[in-house]
C-alpha positions as CSV (number, residue, x, y, z in Angstrom):
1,X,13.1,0.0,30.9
2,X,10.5,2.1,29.7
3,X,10.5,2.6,25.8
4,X,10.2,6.3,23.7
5,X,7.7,7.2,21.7
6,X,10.4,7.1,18.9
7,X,11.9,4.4,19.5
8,X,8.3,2.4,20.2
9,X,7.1,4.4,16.8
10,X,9.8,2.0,14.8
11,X,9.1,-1.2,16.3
12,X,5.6,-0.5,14.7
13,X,6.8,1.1,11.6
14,X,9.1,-2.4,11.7
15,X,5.8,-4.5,11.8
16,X,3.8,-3.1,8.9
17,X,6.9,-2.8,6.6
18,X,7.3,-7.1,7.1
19,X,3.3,-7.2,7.1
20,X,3.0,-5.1,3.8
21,X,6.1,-7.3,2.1
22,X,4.0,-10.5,2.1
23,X,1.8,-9.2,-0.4
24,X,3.9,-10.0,-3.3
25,X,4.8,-14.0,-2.2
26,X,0.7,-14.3,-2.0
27,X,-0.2,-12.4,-4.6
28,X,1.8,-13.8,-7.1
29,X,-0.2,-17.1,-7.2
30,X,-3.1,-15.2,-8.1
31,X,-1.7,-13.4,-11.0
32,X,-0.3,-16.3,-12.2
33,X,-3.8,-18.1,-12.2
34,X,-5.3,-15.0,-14.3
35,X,-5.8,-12.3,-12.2
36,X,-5.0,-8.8,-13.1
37,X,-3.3,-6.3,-10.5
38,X,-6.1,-4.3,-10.3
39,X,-8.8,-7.0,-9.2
40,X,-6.5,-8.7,-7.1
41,X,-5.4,-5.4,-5.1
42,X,-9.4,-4.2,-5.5
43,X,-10.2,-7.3,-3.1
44,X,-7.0,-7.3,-0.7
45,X,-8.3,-3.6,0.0
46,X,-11.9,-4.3,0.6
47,X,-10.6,-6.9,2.2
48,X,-9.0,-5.5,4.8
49,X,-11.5,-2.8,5.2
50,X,-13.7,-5.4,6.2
51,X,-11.9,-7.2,8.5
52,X,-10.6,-3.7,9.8
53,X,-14.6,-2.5,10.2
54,X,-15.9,-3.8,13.4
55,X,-12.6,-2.7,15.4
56,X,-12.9,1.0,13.5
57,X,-16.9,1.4,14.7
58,X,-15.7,0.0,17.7
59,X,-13.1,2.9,18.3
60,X,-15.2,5.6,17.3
61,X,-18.0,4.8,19.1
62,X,-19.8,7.8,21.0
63,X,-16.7,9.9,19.1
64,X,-18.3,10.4,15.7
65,X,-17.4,14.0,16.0
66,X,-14.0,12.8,15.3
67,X,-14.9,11.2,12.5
68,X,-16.5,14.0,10.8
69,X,-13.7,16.5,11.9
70,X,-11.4,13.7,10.2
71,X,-13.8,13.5,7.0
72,X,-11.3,15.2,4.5
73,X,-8.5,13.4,6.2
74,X,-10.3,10.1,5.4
75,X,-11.3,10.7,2.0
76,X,-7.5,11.8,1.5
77,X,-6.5,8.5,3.0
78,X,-8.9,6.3,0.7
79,X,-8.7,8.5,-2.4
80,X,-4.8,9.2,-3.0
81,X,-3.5,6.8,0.0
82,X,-5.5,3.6,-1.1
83,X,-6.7,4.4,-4.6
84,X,-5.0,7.1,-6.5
85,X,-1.6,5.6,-5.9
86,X,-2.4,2.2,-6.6
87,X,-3.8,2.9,-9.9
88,X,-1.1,4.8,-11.3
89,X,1.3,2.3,-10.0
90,X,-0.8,-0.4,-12.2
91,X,-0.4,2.0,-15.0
92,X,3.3,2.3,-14.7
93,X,4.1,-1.1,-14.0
94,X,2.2,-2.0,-17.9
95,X,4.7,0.0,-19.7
96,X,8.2,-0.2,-17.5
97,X,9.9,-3.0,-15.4
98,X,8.3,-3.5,-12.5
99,X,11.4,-2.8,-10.6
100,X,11.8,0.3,-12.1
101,X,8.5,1.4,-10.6
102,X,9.0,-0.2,-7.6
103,X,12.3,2.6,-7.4
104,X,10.5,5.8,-8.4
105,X,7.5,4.9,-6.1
106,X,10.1,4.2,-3.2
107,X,11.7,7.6,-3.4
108,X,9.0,9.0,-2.2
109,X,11.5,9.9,1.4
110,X,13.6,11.8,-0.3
111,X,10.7,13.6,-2.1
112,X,9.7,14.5,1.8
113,X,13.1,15.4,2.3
114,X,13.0,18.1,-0.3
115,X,9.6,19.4,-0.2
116,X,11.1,20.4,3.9
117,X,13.8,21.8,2.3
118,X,12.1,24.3,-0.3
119,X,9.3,25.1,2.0
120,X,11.5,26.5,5.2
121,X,14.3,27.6,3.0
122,X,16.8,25.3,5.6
123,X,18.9,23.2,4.6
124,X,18.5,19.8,5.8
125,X,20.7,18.5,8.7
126,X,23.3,16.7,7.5
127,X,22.5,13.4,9.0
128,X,19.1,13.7,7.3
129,X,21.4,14.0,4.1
130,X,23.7,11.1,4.6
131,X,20.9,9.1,5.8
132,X,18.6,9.6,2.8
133,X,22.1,8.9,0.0
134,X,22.8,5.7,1.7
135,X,19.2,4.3,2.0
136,X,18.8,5.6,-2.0
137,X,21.7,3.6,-2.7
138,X,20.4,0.4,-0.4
139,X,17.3,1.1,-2.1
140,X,18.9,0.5,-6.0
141,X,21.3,-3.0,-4.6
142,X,17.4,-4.1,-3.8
143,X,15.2,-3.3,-6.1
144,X,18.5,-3.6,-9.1
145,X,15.6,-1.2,-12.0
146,X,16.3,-2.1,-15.2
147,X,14.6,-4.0,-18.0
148,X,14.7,-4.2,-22.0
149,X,13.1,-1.9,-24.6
150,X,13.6,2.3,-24.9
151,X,12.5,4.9,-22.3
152,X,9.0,5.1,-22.0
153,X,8.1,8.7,-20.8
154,X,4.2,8.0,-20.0
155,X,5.4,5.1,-17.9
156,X,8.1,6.8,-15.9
157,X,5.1,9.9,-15.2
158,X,3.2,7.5,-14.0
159,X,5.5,5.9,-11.4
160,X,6.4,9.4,-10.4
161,X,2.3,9.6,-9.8
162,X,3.0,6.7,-7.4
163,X,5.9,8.3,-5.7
164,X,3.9,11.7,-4.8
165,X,0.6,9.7,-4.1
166,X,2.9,7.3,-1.4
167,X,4.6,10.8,0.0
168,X,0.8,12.0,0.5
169,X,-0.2,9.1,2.4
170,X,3.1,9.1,5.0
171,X,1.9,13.1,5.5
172,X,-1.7,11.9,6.1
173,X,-1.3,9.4,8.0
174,X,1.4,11.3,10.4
175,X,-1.7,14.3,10.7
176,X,-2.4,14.6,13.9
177,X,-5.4,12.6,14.7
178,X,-7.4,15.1,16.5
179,X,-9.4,12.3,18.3
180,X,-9.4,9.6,15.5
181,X,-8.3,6.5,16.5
182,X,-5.3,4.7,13.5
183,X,-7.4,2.0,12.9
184,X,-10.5,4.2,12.2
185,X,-8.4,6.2,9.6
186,X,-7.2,2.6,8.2
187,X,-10.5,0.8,8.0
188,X,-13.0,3.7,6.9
189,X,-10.2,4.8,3.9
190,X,-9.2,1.1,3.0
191,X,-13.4,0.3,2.4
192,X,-13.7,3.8,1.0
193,X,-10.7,3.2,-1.3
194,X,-11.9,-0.2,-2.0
195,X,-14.6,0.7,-3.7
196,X,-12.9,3.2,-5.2
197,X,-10.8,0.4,-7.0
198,X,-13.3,-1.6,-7.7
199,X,-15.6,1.2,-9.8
200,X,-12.2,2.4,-11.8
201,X,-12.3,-1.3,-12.4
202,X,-15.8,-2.0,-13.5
203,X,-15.8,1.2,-15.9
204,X,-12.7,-0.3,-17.6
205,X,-10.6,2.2,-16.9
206,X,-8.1,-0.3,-15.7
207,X,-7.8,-4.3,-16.8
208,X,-10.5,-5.7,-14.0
209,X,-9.9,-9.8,-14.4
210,X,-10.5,-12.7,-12.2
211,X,-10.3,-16.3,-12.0
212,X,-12.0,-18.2,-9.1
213,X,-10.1,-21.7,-10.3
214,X,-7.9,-23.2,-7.3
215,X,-4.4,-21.5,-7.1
216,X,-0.6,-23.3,-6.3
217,X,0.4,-21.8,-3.2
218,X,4.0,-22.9,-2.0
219,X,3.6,-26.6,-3.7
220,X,-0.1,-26.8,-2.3
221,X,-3.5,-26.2,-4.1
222,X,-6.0,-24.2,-2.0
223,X,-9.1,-21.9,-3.1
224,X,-8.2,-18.3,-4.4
225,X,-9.8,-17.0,-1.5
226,X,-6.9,-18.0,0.8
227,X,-4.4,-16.0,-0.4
228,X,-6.9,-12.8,-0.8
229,X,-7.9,-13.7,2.8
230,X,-3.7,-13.8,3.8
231,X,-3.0,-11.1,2.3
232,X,-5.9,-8.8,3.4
233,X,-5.1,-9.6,7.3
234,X,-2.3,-9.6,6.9
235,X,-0.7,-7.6,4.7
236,X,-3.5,-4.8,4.5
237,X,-5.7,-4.9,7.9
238,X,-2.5,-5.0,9.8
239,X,-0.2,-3.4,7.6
240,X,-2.1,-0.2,7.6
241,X,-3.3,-0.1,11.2
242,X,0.6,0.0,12.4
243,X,1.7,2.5,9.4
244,X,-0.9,4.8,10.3
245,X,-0.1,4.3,13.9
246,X,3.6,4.6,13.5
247,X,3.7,7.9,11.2
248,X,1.7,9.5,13.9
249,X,4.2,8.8,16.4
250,X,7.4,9.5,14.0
251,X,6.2,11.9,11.6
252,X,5.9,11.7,8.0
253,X,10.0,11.8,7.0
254,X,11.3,9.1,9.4
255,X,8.0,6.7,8.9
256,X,8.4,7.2,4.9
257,X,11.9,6.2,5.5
258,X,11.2,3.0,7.6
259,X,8.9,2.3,5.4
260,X,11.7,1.3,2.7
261,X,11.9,-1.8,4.6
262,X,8.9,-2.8,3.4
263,X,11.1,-3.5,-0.1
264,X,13.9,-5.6,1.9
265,X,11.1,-7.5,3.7
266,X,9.3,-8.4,-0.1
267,X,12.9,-9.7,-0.8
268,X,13.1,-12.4,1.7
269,X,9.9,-13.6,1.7
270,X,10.4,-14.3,-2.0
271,X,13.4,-15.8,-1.0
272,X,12.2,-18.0,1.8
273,X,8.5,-18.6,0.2
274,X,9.4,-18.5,-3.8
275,X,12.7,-19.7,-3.9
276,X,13.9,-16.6,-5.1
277,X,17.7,-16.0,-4.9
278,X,18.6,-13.2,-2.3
279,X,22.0,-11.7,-3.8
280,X,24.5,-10.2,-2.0
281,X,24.1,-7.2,-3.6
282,X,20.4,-7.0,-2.0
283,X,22.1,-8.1,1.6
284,X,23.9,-4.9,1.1
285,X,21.2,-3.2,0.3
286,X,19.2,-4.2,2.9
287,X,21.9,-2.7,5.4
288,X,22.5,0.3,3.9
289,X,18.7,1.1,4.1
290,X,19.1,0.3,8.2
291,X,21.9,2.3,8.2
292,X,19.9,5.6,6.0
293,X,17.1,4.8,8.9
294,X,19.7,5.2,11.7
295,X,20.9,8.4,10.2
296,X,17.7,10.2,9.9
297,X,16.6,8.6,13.2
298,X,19.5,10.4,15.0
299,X,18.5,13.8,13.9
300,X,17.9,15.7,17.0
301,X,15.2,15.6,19.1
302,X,14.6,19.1,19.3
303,X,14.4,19.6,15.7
304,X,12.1,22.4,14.4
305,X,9.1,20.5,13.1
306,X,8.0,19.7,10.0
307,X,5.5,21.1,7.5
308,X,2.5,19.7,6.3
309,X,2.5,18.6,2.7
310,X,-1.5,18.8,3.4
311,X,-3.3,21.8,5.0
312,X,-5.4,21.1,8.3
313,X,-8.2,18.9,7.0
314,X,-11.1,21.4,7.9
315,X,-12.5,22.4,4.7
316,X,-12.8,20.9,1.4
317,X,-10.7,23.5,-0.3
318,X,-7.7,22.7,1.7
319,X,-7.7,19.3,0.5
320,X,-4.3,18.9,-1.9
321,X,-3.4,15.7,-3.2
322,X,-0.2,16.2,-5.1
């Protein structure tokens, strides 16, 4: 039985959400040991865009034509995608609960959702609606925000910088490729925004710290370099390749909102890896965010389409990050 393009979109949107959610169970290890977000991130990405290289030169080979009609597209990818919205995200995450960052950033659906709405005037169909309520709501039983001390305004601006920066890269990465092959667009804008990173990080604009000691890693001791290496095959090269792939086969909405999963999938690897306790409160949660998915997946086919956030990547001008 021969699959659609939708329904073949998910199963790929379905592999980069659980490949992006073992970041966190590998990561951890390293922060622990004396890492800082920012370094540790800095080498997942370049990471990734290494390992990610020799397939992307591959793919555009005797097409770099597509490459340089893609060239704003790319930069887009590596400089609000990669970098941009990883930065602010660090910034956030110093003055307010991780969790509630970890919310704002994930709203970034319903931020689609809206930005449709105001641009055609239309009000969304009501599946669209239901669906994007009940994954917000699976989306809180998750995450559960909250945290000690007062409101921080600076904080909560930053993780709404997150929020628009992961909106950006669903409606970049669901542009259509015009030639460009996913895991060009994934490779050239993860080493782009890798370096990125890493200059933000060697000007001090960001805390840029590393330890090369040996790092505790489920009960074992390996080299820091095994996690980095885990978690940039895995949960970047890969990650990234089937995102881009997906959100050009399901659009920017439904990939953004299959892309919550990513949050559920963090959850039980810290529960299976880390010994973290999965509540029934987050079981919940994790259903209702299928359930928003199914909603929004069952709009109709025939849909009118929707707008770019991001004007046809042709001239520099028509570049907006928001």
């Amino acid at each position: 039985m021969k699959r659609s393009p939708t329904s073949l979109g998910l199963v790929i949107a379905v592999i980069a959400a659980v490949s992006f959610g073992a970041s966190g169970a590998f990561v951890k290890p390293l922060l622990e040991s004396g890492w800082s977000p920012a370094a540790a991130v800095t080498l997942r990405v370049l990471t990734g865009g290494i390992v990610l290289a020799p397939f992307a030169f591959l793919a555009v080979r005797g097409k770099w034509t597509a490459v340089w009609r893609a060239r704003w597209r790319i930069l887009a990818m590596a400089g609000i995608g990669v970098a941009a919205t990883q930065l602010v995200y660090f910034a956030a995450i110093q003055r307010i609960p991780v969790s509630s960052a970890i919310l704002i950033e994930y709203m970034a659906p319903l931020l689609l959702v809206a930005f449709v709405w105001i641009r055609t005037r239309k009000t969304p169909k009501a599946v669209v609606l239901i669906g994007s309520v009940v994954a917000l709501a699976g989306l809180v039983l998750v995450v559960n925000p909250g945290g000690s001390g007062g409101f921080d305004l600076l904080g909560h601006v930053f993780a709404l910088g997150a929020m628009v920066g992961c909106a950006i890269y669903y409606v970049v990465a669901a542009r259509p490729n015009d030639g460009l092959p996913p895991v060009a667009l994934a490779g050239f804008g993860l080493l782009l925004g890798g370096l990125a990173l890493g200059l933000v990080g060697l000007v001090g604009l960001v805390p840029f710290t590393a330890s090369f000691d040996d790092v505790q890693v489920f009960g074992n001791t390996v080299g820091w370099w095994v996690p980095i290496l885990i978690v940039g095959v895995v949960a970047t090269a890969i990650a990234y390749a089937a995102s881009i792939t997906a959100s050009e086969m399901l659009g920017s909405r439904l990939a953004s909102f299959a892309g919550l999963l990513e949050v559920v999938a963090a959850a039980v690897y810290a529960w299976i890896l880390l010994g973290e306790a999965l509540s029934i409160p987050q079981l919940i949660g994790g259903v209702l965010i299928l359930v928003g998915i199914g909603f929004v997946r069952s709009e109709k086919a025939d849909a009118a389409p929707e707008p770019a956030l991001v004007n046809p990547p042709t001239e520099p001008l028509e570049v907006q990050r928001a």
